[in-house]
C-alpha positions as CSV (number, residue, x, y, z in Angstrom):
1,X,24.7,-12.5,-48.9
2,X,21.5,-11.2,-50.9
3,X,20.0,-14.9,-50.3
4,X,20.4,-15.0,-46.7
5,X,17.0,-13.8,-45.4
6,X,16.5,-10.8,-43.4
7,X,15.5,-11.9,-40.0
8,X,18.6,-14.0,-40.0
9,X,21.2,-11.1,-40.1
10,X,18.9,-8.9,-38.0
11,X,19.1,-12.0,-35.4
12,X,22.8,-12.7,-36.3
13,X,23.3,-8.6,-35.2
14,X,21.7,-9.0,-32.1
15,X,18.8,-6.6,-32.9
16,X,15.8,-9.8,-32.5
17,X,15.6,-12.3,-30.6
18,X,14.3,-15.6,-31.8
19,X,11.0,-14.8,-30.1
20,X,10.6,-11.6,-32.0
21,X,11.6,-13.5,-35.2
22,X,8.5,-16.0,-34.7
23,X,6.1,-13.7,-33.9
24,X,7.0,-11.5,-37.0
25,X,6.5,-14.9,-39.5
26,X,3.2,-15.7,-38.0
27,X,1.8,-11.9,-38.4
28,X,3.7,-11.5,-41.5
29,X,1.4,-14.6,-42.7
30,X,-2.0,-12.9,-41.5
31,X,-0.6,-9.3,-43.3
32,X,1.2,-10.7,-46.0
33,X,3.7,-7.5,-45.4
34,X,7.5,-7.6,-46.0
35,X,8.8,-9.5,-43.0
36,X,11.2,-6.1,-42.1
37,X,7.9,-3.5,-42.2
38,X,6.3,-6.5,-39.7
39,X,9.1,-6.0,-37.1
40,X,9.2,-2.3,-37.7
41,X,5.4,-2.1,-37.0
42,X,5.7,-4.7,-34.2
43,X,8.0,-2.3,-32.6
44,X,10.8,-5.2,-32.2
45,X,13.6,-3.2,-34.7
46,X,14.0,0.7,-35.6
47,X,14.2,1.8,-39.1
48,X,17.7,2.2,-38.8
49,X,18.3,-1.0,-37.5
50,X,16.5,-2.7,-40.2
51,X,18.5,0.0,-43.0
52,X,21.8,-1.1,-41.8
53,X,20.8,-4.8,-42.0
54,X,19.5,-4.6,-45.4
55,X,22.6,-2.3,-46.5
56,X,24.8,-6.0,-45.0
57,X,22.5,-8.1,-47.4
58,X,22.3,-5.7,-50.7
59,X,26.0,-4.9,-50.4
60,X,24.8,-1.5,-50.9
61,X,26.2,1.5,-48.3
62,X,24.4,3.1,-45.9
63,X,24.2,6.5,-45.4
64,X,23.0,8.3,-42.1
65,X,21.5,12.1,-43.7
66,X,21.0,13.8,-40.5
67,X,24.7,13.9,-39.9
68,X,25.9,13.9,-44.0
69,X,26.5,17.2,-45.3
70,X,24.2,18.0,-48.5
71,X,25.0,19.7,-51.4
72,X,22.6,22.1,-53.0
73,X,24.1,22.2,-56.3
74,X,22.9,18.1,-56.2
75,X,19.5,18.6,-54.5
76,X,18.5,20.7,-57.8
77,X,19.5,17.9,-59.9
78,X,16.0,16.1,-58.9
79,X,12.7,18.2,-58.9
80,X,10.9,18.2,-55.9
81,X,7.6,16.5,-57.0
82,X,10.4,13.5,-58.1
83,X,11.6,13.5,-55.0
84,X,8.7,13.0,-52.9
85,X,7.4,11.0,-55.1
86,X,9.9,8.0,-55.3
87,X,11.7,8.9,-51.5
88,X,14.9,10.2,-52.6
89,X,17.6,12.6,-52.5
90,X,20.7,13.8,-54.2
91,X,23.1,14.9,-51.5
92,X,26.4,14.3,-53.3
93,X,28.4,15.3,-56.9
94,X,31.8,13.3,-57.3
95,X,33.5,13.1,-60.2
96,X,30.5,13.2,-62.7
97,X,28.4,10.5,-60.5
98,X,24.9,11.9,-58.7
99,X,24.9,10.3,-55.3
100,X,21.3,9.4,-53.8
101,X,19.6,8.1,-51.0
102,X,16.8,6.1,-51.3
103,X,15.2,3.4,-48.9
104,X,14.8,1.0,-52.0
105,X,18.5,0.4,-53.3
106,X,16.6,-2.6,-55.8
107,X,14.2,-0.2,-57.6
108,X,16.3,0.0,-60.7
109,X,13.3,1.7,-62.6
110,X,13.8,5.3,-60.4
111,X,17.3,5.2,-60.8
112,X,17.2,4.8,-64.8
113,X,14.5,7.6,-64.9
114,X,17.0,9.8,-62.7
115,X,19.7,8.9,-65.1
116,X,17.9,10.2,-67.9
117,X,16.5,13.1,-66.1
118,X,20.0,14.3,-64.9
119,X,22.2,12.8,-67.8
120,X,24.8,11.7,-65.0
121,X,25.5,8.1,-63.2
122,X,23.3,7.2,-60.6
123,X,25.1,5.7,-57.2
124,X,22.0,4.5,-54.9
125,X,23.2,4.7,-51.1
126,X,20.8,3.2,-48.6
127,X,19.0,5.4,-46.1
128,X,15.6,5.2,-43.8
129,X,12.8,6.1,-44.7
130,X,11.7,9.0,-42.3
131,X,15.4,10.5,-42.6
132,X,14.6,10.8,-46.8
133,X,11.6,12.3,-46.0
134,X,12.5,15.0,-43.3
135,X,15.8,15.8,-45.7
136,X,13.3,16.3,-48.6
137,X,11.5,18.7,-46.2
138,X,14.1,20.4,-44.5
139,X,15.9,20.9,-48.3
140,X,13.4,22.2,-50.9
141,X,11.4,23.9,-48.2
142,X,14.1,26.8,-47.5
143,X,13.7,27.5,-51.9
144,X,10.1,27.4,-51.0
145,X,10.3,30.0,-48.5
146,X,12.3,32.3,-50.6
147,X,10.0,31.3,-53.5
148,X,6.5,32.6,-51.0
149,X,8.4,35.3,-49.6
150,X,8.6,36.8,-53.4
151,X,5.7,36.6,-54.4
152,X,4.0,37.7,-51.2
153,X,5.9,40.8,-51.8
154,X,4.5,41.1,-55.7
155,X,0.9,40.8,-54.2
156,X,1.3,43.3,-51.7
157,X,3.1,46.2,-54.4
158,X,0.2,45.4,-56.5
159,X,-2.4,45.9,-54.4
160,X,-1.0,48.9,-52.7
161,X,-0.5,50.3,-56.5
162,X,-4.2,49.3,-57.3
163,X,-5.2,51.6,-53.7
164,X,-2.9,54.2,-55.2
165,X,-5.4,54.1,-58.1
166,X,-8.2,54.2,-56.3
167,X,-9.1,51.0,-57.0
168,X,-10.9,48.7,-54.4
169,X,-8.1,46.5,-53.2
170,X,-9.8,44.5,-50.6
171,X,-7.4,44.9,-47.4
172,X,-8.1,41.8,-46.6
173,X,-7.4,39.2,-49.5
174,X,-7.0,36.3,-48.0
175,X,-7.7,33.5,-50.6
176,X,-5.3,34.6,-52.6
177,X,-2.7,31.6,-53.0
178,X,0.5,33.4,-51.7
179,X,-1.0,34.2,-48.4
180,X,-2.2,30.6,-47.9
181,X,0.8,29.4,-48.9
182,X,2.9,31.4,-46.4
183,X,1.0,29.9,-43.7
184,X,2.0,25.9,-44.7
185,X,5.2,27.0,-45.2
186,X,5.9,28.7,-41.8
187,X,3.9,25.8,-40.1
188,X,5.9,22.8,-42.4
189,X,9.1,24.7,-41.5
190,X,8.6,24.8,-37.9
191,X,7.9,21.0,-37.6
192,X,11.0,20.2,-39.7
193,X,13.2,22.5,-37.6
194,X,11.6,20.7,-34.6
195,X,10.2,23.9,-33.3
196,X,7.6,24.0,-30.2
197,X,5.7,26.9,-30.5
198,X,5.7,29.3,-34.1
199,X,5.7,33.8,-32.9
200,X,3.6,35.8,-35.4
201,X,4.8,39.5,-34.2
202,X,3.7,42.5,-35.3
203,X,5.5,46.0,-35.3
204,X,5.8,49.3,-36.7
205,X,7.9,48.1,-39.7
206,X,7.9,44.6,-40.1
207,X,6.1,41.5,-38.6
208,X,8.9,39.2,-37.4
209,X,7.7,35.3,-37.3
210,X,10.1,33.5,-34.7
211,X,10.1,29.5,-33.7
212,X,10.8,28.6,-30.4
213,X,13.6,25.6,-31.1
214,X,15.0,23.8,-28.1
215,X,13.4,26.3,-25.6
216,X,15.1,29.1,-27.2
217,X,13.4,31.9,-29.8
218,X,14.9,31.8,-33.1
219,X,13.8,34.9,-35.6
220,X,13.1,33.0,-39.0
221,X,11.8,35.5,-41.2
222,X,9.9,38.8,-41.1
223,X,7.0,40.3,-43.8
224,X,5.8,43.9,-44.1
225,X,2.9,45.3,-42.0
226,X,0.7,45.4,-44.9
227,X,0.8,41.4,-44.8
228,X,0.1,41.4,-40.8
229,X,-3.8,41.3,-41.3
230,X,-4.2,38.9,-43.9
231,X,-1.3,36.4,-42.4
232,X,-3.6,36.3,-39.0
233,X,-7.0,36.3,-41.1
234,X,-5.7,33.2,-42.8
235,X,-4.3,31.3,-39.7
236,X,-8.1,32.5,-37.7
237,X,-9.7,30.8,-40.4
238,X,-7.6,27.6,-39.7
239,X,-8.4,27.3,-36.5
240,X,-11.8,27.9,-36.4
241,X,-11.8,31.6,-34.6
242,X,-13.7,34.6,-35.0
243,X,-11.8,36.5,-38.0
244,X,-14.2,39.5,-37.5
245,X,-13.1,40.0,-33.6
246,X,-9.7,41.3,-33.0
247,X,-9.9,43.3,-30.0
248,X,-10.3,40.7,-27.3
249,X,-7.9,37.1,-27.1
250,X,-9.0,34.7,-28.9
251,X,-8.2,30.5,-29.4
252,X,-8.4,27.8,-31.6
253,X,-7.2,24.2,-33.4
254,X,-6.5,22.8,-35.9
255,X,-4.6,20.4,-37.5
256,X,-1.8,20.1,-40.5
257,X,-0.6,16.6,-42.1
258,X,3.2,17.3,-42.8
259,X,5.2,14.3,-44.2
260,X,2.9,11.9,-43.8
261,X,2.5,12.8,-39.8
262,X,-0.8,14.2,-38.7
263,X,0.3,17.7,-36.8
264,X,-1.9,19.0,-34.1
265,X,-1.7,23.0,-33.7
266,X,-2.9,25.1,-31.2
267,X,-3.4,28.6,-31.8
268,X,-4.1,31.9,-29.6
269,X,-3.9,35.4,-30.3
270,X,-3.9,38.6,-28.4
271,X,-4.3,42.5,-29.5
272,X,-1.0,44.4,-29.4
273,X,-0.4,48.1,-30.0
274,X,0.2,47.2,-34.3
275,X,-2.1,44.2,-34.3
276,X,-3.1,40.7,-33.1
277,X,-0.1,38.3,-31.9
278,X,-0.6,34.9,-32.9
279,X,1.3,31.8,-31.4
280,X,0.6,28.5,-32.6
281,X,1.8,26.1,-30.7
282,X,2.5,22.2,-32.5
283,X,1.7,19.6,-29.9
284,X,3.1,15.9,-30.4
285,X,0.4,13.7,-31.7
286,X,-1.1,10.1,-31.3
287,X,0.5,9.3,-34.6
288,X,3.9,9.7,-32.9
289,X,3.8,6.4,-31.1
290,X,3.7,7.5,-26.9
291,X,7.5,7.4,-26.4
292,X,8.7,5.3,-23.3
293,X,10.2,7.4,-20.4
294,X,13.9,5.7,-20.9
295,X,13.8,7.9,-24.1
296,X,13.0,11.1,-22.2
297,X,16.2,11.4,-20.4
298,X,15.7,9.4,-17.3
299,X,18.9,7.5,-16.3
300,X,19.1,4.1,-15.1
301,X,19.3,4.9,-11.9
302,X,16.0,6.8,-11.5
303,X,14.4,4.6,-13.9
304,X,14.3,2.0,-11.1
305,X,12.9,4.4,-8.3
306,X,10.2,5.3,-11.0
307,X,9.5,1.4,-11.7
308,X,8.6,1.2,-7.8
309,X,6.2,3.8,-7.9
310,X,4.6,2.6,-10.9
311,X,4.5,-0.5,-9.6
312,X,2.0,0.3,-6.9
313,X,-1.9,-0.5,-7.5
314,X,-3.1,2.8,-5.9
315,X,-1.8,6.0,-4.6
316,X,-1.2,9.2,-5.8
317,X,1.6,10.1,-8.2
318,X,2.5,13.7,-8.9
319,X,5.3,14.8,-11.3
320,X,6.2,18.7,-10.9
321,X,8.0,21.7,-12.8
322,X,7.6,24.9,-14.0
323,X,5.2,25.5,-17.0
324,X,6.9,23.9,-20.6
325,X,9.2,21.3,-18.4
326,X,7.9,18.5,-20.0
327,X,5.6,17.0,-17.3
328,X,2.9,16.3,-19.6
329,X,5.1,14.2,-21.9
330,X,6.4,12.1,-18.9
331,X,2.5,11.2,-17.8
332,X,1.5,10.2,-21.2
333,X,4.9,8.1,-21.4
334,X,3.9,6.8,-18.0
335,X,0.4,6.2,-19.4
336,X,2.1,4.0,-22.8
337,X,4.0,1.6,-19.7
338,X,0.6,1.1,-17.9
339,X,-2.2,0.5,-20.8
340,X,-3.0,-2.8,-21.2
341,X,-5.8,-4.5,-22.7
342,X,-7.3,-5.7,-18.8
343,X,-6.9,-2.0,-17.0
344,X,-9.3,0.6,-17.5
345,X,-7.4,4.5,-17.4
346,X,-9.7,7.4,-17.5
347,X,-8.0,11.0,-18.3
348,X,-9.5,14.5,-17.5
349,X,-7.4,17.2,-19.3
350,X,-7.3,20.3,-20.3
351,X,-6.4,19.7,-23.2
352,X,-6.3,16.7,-24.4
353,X,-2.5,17.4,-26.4
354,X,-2.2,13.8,-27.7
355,X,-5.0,10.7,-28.2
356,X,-3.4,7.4,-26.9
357,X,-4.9,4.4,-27.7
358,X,-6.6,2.6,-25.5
359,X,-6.9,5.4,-23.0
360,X,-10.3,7.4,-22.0
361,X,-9.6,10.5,-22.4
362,X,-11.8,13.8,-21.3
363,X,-11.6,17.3,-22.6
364,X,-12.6,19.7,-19.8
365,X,-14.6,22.4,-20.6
366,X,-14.9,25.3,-17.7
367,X,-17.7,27.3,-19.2
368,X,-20.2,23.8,-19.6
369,X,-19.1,23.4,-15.9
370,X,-17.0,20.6,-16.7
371,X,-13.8,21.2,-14.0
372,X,-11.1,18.9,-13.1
373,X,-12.8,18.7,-9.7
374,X,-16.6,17.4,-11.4
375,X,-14.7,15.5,-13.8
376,X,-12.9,13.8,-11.2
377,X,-16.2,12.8,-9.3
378,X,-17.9,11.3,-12.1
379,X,-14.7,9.5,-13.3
380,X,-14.7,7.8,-10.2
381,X,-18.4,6.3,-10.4
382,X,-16.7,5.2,-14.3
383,X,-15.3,2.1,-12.4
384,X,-11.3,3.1,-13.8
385,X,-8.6,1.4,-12.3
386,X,-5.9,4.0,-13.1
387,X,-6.8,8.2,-13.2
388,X,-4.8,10.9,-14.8
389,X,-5.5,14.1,-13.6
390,X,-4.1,17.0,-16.1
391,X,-2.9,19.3,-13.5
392,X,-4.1,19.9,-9.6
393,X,-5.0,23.6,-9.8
394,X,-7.1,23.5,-6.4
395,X,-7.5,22.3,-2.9
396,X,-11.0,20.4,-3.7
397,X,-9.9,18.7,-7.3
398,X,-6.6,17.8,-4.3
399,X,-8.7,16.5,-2.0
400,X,-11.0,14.1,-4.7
401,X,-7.9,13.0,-5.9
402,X,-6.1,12.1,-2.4
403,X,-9.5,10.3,-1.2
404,X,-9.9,8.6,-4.8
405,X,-6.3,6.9,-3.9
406,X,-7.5,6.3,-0.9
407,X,-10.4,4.2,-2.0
408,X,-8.1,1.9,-4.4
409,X,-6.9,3.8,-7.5
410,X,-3.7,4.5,-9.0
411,X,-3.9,8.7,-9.6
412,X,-1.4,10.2,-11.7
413,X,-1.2,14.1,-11.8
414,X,1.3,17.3,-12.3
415,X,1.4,20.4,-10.0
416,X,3.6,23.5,-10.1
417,X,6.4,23.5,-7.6
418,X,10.3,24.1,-7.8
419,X,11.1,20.7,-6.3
420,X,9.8,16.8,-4.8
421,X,10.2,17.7,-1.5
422,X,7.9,21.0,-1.3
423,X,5.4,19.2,-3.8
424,X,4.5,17.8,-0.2
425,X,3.8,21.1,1.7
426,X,1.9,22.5,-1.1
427,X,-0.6,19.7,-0.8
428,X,-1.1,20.2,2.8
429,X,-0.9,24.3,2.0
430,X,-3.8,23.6,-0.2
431,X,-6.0,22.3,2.9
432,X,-5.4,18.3,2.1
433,X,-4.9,17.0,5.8
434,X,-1.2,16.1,6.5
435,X,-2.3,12.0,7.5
436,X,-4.5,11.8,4.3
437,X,-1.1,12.8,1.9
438,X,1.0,10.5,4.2
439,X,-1.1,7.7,3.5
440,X,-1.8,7.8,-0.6
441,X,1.0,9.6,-1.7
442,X,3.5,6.8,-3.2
443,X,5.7,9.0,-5.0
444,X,7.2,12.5,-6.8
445,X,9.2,13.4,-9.9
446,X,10.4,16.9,-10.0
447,X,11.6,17.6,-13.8
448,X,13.3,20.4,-15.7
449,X,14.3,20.1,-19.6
450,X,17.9,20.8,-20.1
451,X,19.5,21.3,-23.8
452,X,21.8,19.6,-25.0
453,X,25.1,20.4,-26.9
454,X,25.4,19.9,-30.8
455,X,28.1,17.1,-31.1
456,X,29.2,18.3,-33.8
457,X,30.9,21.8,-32.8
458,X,31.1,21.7,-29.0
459,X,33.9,23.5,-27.7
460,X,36.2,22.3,-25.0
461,X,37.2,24.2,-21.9
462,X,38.8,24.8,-18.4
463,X,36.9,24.8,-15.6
464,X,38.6,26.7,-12.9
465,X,35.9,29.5,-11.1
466,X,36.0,28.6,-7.9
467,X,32.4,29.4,-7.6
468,X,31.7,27.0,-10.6
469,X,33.8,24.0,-9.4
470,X,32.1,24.3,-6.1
471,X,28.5,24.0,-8.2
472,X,29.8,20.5,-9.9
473,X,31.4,19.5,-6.8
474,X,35.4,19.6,-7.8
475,X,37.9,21.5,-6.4
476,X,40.8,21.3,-9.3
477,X,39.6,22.8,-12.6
478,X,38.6,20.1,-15.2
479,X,37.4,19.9,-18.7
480,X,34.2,20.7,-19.9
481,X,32.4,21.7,-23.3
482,X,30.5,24.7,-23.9
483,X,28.6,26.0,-26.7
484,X,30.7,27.2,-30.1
485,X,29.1,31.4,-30.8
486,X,27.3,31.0,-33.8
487,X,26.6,27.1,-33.9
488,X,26.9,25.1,-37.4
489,X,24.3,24.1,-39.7
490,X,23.4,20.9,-37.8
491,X,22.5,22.6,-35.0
492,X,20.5,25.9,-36.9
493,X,23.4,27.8,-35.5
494,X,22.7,27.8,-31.7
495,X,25.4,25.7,-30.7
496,X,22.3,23.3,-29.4
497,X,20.4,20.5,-30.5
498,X,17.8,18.6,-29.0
499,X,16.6,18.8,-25.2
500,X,16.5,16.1,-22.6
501,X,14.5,15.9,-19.3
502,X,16.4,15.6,-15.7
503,X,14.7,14.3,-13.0
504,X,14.5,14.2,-9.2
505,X,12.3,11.3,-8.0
506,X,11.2,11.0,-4.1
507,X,9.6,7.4,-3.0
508,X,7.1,7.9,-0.4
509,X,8.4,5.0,2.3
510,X,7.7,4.6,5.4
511,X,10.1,7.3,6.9
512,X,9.1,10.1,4.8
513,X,5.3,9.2,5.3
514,X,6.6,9.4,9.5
515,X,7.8,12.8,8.2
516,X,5.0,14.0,5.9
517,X,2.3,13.0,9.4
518,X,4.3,14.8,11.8
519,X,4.5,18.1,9.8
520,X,8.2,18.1,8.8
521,X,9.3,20.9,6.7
522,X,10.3,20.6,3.0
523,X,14.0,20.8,4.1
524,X,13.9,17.6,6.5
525,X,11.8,15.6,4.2
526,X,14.5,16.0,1.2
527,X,17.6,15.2,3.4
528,X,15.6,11.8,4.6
529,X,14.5,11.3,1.0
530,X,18.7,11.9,0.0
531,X,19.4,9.2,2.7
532,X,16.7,7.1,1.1
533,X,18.4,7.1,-2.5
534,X,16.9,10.2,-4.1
535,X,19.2,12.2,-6.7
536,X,19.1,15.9,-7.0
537,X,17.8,17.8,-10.1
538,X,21.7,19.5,-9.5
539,X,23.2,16.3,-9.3
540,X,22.2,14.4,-12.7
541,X,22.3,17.7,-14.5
542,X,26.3,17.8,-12.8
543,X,26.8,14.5,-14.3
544,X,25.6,15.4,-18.1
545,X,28.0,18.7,-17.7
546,X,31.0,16.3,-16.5
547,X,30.0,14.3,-19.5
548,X,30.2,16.8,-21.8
549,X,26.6,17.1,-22.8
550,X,25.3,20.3,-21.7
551,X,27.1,23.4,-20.4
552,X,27.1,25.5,-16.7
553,X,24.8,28.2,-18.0
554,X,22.4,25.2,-18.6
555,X,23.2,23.7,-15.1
556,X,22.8,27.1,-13.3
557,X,19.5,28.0,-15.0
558,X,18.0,24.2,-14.3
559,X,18.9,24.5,-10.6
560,X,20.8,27.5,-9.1
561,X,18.9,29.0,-5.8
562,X,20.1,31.4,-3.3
């Protein structure tokens, strides 16, 4: 088995085609890469796919870690610094043998070094990459935090016993290491718990640092008061701000390389009765290649309806929600299915939250006079073939963008409205005539983000609320999951893990443009766009609680209205 060549079995598994095997060999020979890191760049395997088909050749087991239990009393076996080093991990004892994962089963060196290190066996299993990587984060980084946590409280009862002395402690040290240290822990932390947003709180007796993990706040630590100023000081300083003005809001950026993946923060703080809050918020990056919408959460289904609005050389299309739905992600995904090398895309944002390659992307700038609407009128004289608009906050950046779709281009754009069908109203509501919307407008996706249950302690129950049945549309109880109290360690004990995106996509046709001409009211204009095909926000999050992956409490707070 170790002489049959890679590409074979990953063909033989049905991961390649013979295609994607060609055009690996002949950019393999320009490289001179391995011919697995060719398909993984080309985009044609994942990394797990490529693990488990090396694992088949080497005869060596692979192990998935984001779902393996790992055992501390191993993980101290191998020093960090080793770790990272070499990309491994000890996650198992058994019966005197150290069992780690590493993503080069054939490096016999490491493995005699950890054999000498530890004095034990050494049993290689085979994992990816990335998953070595985010378990050496997610591992040693909770010691690290305990280990910054200590001596953050030294430095503070040694200053305050040097100010008891009347001694000039500085209030205000902020180089000193354990401050600065804090800071990339809490930040490192937060991307490794796959947190959105990082709360720096202050109050009388503590300052409580939350992350906000699958749309829900999750306290994570707290520091005393005396380590407020410094804490913000420190995290000012990152991001460029004013550290001598703390009585007015105040933003910045800046940006953090954590495992290997450039991390773009945004930070803002505001004066509150014990200090200045600070939330930094981590925004996906360009590194993180533009994901496609399939992987966002949209079914089949509405896949389909999307493709015919994509499809369409110009119009306007808009895709709504509440602030934090997601709408963002879905129009640079939408973005990633339209660039190509012959179509020019011009972007005016505000801000720009990830670089794409290949795209023109602006940075408005209100106080230089640089609006969506101006923007938008210059962009058009930039001869661009496809326009993303950031977000429609006005009837005159509305009207550029109806008459730009007018005049040939393909406009995409978000706007704040609870569902497709009133999307419609509000652009007539903002003074766009009712014929001019009729006539560009080729489509709207209304998204919310729902969580999703951890697989691994969902509970199962009974249905039978009358009231609740009636929501999913039954009317004899049935089985669905719910969240177990308290959660389990895969989940960071919230019972959820991960979020996915539900959508409810109107295509502008003929009858609903009739509709949109003639006035018609929100209400008519969804039950023709029903007829038409379109599925309800209530009626794909239905099918995910039937399917046991989210609960009612997530389906009432997506969709419930009086």
């Amino acid at each position: 088995m170790k002489n049959v060549p890679i590409g074979q079995i990953l063909l033989e598994s049905g991961y390649i085609t013979k295609q994607h095997l060609e055009d690996a060999l002949v950019k393999q020979k320009e490289t001179g890469k391995k011919l697995g890191d060719m398909l993984l760049d080309l985009g044609y395997v994942s990394e797990t796919q490529l693990a488990q088909a090396l694992s088949q050749r080497l005869k060596v087991p692979f192990i998935d870690l984001t779902t393996t239990k790992i055992e501390t009393e191993a993980v101290k076996k191998i020093p960090e610094a080793v770790a990272k080093k070499n990309c491994v991990i000890a996650y198992k004892i058994n019966n005197g043998r150290l069992y780690v994962a590493t993503n080069d089963p054939v490096n016999f060196y490491i493995f005699e070094e950890l054999k000498i290190q530890t004095g034990m066996e050494i049993n290689a299993q085979l994992a990816t990459k990335s998953s070595i990587n985010e378990a050496i984060g997610r591992v040693y980084s909770a010691a690290t935090v305990t280990n910054v946590m200590g001596d953050i409280e030294k430095e503070y009862d040694a200053t305050a016993a040097l100010m008891d002395q009347g001694n000039d402690g500085s209030e205000e040290r902020i180089d000193n290491a354990p401050v600065v240290k804090l800071v990339n822990t809490i930040i490192e932390t937060a991307y490794r718990d796959r947190a959105s947003d990082i709360h720096i709180e202050p109050f009388k007796d503590r300052t409580r640092i939350r992350y906000r993990i699958d749309g829900e706040c999750v306290e994570k630590m707290a520091v005393k008061p005396a380590v407020h100023n410094s804490l913000i000081t420190r995290i000012k300083i990152l991001g460029g701000m004013n550290i001598a003005e703390k009585r007015i809001p105040l933003d910045g950026r800046s940006s953090a390389t954590i495992d290997g993946v450039v991390q773009d923060l945004r930070i803002s703080t505001i004066p509150t009765v014990y200090g200045e809050k600070c939330v930094i918020r981590l925004l996906a990056t360009g590194d993180e290649k533009a994901r496609k919408i399939t992987d966002l959460g949209m079914t089949d289904y509405n896949y389909e309806m999307f493709k015919q609005i994509i499809r369409c050389p110009n119009g306007v299309m808009l895709v709504t929600g509440p602030t934090g739905s997601g709408k963002s992600t879905t129009l640079y995904a939408t973005l990633g299915e339209l660039s190509k090398p012959n179509v020019n895309i011009v972007t005016a944002e505000d801000p720009v939250e990830k670089k794409i390659d290949g795209v023109n992307q602006c940075q408005m700038n209100e106080k230089a006079g640089m609006t969506f609407a101006a923007a938008l009128r210059s962009i058009l004289r930039q001869d661009p073939d496809i326009v993303m608009v950031g977000e429609i906050r006005d009837g005159e950046t509305a009207d550029i963008a109806i008459r730009a779709a007018i005049t040939g281009h393909l406009v995409l754009s978000t706007l704040h409205t609870n569902d497709a069908a009133s999307t419609i109203l509000r652009l007539v509501d903002m003074g766009v005539a009712p014929y001019m919307v009729a006539t560009s407008l080729i489509g709207v996706i209304a998204q919310r983000l729902v969580k999703l249950l951890c697989p691994d302690c969902r509970e199962k129950i009974l249905l039978t609320d009358p009231a609740d049945l009636k929501l999913v549309g039954k009317t004899e109880p049935v089985e669905i999951y719910q969240h177990h109290i308290g959660g389990c360690r895969t989940c960071h004990n919230t019972g959820f893990r991960g979020r996915t995106a539900i959508h409810e996509i109107i295509v502008s046709n003929n009858s609903i443009k009739e509709l949109i001409a003639a006035n018609a009211t929100a209400e008519q204009i969804g039950i023709k766009a029903r007829e038409n095909g379109t599925r309800l926000l209530r009626d794909n999050v239905t099918d995910m609680v039937l399917d046991g992956k989210t609960t009612m409490d997530e389906l009432v707070k997506a969709t419930y209205s009086v």
